[in-house]
C-alpha positions as CSV (number, residue, x, y, z in Angstrom):
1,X,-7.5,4.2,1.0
2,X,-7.6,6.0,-2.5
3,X,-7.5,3.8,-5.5
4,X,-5.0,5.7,-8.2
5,X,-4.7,3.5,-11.1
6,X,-5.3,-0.1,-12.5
7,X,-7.3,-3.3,-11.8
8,X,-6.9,-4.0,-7.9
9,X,-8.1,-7.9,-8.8
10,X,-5.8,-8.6,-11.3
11,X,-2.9,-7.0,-9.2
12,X,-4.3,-9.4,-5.8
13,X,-3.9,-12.5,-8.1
14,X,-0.3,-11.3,-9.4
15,X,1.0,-10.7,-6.3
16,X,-0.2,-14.2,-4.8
17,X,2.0,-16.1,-7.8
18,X,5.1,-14.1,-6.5
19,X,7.5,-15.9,-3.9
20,X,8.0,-13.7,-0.9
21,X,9.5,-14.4,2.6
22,X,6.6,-14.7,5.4
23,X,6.9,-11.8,7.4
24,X,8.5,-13.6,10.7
25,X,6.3,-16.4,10.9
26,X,3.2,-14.2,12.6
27,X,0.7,-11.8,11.9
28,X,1.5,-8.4,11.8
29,X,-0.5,-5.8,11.5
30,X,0.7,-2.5,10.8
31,X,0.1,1.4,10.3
32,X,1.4,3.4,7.8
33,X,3.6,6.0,9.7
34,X,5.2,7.8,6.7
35,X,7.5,10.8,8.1
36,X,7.5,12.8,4.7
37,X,3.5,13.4,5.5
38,X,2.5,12.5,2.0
39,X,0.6,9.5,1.1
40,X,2.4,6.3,0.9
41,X,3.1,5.1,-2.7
42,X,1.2,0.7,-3.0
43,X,3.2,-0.7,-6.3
44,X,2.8,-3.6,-8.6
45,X,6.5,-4.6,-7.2
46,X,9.2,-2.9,-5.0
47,X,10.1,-0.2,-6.9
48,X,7.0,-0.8,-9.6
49,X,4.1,0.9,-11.5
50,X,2.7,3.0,-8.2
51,X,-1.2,1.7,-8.2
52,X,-2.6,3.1,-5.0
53,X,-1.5,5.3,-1.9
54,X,-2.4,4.8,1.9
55,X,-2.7,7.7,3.9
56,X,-0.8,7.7,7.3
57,X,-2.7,5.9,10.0
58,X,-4.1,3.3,7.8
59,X,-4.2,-0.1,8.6
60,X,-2.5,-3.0,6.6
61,X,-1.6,-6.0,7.4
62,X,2.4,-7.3,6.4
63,X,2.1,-10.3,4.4
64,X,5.7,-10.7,3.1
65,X,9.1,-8.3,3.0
66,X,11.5,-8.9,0.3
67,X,15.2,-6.7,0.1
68,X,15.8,-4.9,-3.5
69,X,19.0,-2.7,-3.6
70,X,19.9,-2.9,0.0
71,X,16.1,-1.7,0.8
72,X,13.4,-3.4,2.8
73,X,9.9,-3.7,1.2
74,X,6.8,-5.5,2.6
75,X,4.0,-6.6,0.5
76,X,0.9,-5.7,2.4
77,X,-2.8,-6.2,2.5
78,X,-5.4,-3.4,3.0
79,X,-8.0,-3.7,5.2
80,X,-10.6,-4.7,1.6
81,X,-8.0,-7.6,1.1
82,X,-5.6,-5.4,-2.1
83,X,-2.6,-6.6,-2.0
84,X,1.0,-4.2,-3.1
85,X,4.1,-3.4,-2.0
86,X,5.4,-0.4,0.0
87,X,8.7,1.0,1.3
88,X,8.8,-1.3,5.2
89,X,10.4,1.7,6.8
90,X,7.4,4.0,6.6
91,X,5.0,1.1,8.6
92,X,4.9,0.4,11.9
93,X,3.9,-2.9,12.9
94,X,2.9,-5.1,15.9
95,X,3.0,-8.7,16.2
96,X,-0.3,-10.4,17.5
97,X,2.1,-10.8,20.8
98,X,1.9,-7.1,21.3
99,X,5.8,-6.3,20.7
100,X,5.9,-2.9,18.9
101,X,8.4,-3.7,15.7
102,X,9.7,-1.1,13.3
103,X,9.5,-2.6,10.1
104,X,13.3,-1.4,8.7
105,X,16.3,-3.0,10.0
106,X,17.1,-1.9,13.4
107,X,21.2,-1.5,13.9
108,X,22.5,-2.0,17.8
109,X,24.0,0.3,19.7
110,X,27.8,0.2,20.8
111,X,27.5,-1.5,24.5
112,X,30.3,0.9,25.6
113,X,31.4,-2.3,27.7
Protein backbone atom coordinates (compact mmCIF):
# COMPACT_ATOMS: atom_id res chain seq x y z
CA UNK A 1 0.00 0.00 0.00
CA UNK A 2 1.48 3.51 -0.95
CA UNK A 3 0.54 6.36 1.28
CA UNK A 4 -0.24 9.56 -1.26
CA UNK A 5 -1.43 12.38 0.85
CA UNK A 6 -2.73 13.42 4.36
CA UNK A 7 -2.91 12.14 7.96
CA UNK A 8 -3.93 8.39 7.83
CA UNK A 9 -5.05 8.79 11.82
CA UNK A 10 -7.01 11.62 11.52
CA UNK A 11 -8.81 10.13 8.36
CA UNK A 12 -9.30 6.41 10.61
CA UNK A 13 -11.08 8.49 13.35
CA UNK A 14 -13.26 10.40 10.65
CA UNK A 15 -14.37 7.64 8.98
CA UNK A 16 -15.37 5.72 12.38
CA UNK A 17 -18.03 8.95 13.24
CA UNK A 18 -19.57 8.30 9.72
CA UNK A 19 -22.86 5.98 9.65
CA UNK A 20 -22.35 3.26 7.05
CA UNK A 21 -24.31 0.04 6.37
CA UNK A 22 -22.42 -3.24 7.78
CA UNK A 23 -21.32 -4.92 4.91
CA UNK A 24 -23.92 -8.12 5.08
CA UNK A 25 -23.62 -8.78 8.64
CA UNK A 26 -20.08 -10.85 8.15
CA UNK A 27 -16.57 -10.43 7.58
CA UNK A 28 -15.41 -9.97 4.27
CA UNK A 29 -12.24 -9.88 3.21
CA UNK A 30 -11.41 -8.76 -0.14
CA UNK A 31 -8.77 -8.13 -3.03
CA UNK A 32 -8.49 -5.28 -5.01
CA UNK A 33 -9.13 -6.65 -8.64
CA UNK A 34 -9.16 -3.29 -10.51
CA UNK A 35 -9.59 -4.09 -14.39
CA UNK A 36 -8.19 -0.69 -15.61
CA UNK A 37 -4.55 -2.09 -14.17
CA UNK A 38 -3.85 1.18 -12.41
CA UNK A 39 -3.83 1.53 -8.70
CA UNK A 40 -7.03 1.85 -7.02
CA UNK A 41 -7.91 5.44 -5.81
CA UNK A 42 -8.69 5.18 -1.12
CA UNK A 43 -10.74 8.60 -0.55
CA UNK A 44 -11.78 10.62 2.47
CA UNK A 45 -15.57 9.83 1.13
CA UNK A 46 -17.14 8.20 -1.98
CA UNK A 47 -16.21 10.34 -4.48
CA UNK A 48 -13.68 12.44 -1.95
CA UNK A 49 -10.17 14.00 -1.60
CA UNK A 50 -8.15 10.67 -3.05
CA UNK A 51 -5.60 9.96 0.08
CA UNK A 52 -4.03 6.65 -0.87
CA UNK A 53 -4.04 3.90 -3.72
CA UNK A 54 -3.96 0.04 -3.35
CA UNK A 55 -2.37 -1.81 -5.88
CA UNK A 56 -4.28 -4.83 -7.37
CA UNK A 57 -3.94 -7.96 -5.26
CA UNK A 58 -3.95 -6.15 -1.98
CA UNK A 59 -5.79 -7.23 0.73
CA UNK A 60 -8.57 -5.20 2.60
CA UNK A 61 -11.09 -5.95 4.54
CA UNK A 62 -14.99 -4.39 3.66
CA UNK A 63 -16.14 -2.72 6.66
CA UNK A 64 -19.25 -0.87 5.22
CA UNK A 65 -20.80 -0.02 1.47
CA UNK A 66 -22.86 2.96 1.05
CA UNK A 67 -24.64 3.86 -2.74
CA UNK A 68 -23.84 7.67 -4.06
CA UNK A 69 -25.30 8.44 -7.54
CA UNK A 70 -26.52 4.95 -8.36
CA UNK A 71 -22.81 3.64 -7.54
CA UNK A 72 -21.67 1.18 -4.87
CA UNK A 73 -18.79 2.09 -2.58
CA UNK A 74 -17.33 0.15 0.38
CA UNK A 75 -15.33 1.69 3.07
CA UNK A 76 -12.44 -0.66 3.65
CA UNK A 77 -9.67 -1.37 6.03
CA UNK A 78 -6.00 -2.14 4.97
CA UNK A 79 -4.21 -4.71 6.31
CA UNK A 80 -2.19 -1.64 8.98
CA UNK A 81 -5.95 -0.91 10.12
CA UNK A 82 -6.42 2.72 7.41
CA UNK A 83 -9.54 3.11 6.87
CA UNK A 84 -11.17 4.85 3.13
CA UNK A 85 -13.41 4.34 0.67
CA UNK A 86 -13.10 2.83 -2.83
CA UNK A 87 -15.25 2.16 -5.93
CA UNK A 88 -16.91 -1.85 -4.60
CA UNK A 89 -16.84 -2.99 -8.18
CA UNK A 90 -13.03 -3.08 -8.50
CA UNK A 91 -12.79 -5.68 -5.10
CA UNK A 92 -13.50 -8.96 -4.93
CA UNK A 93 -14.51 -10.28 -1.71
CA UNK A 94 -15.21 -13.53 0.17
CA UNK A 95 -17.21 -14.06 3.14
CA UNK A 96 -15.54 -15.99 6.07
CA UNK A 97 -18.07 -18.92 4.71
CA UNK A 98 -16.00 -19.19 1.67
CA UNK A 99 -18.76 -17.90 -1.04
CA UNK A 100 -16.77 -15.92 -3.66
CA UNK A 101 -19.00 -12.40 -3.86
CA UNK A 102 -18.40 -9.64 -6.41
CA UNK A 103 -18.79 -6.64 -4.56
CA UNK A 104 -21.16 -4.59 -7.38
CA UNK A 105 -24.57 -5.49 -7.80
CA UNK A 106 -25.05 -8.56 -9.67
CA UNK A 107 -28.33 -8.38 -12.16
CA UNK A 108 -30.03 -12.07 -12.95
CA UNK A 109 -30.23 -13.57 -16.00
CA UNK A 110 -33.56 -14.02 -18.01
CA UNK A 111 -34.59 -17.86 -17.02
CA UNK A 112 -35.75 -18.28 -20.59
CA UNK A 113 -38.60 -20.37 -18.80
Amino acid sequence: MRVRTGSIGILSVALSLMVVAPAAGQDVSCVVADPTGTPLNVRTEPNGRIVMTLANGSKVRRVGERRQAGKGWALVSSVAGELGWVFAAYLDCVPVDGDLLKSAPMHPRPSGN
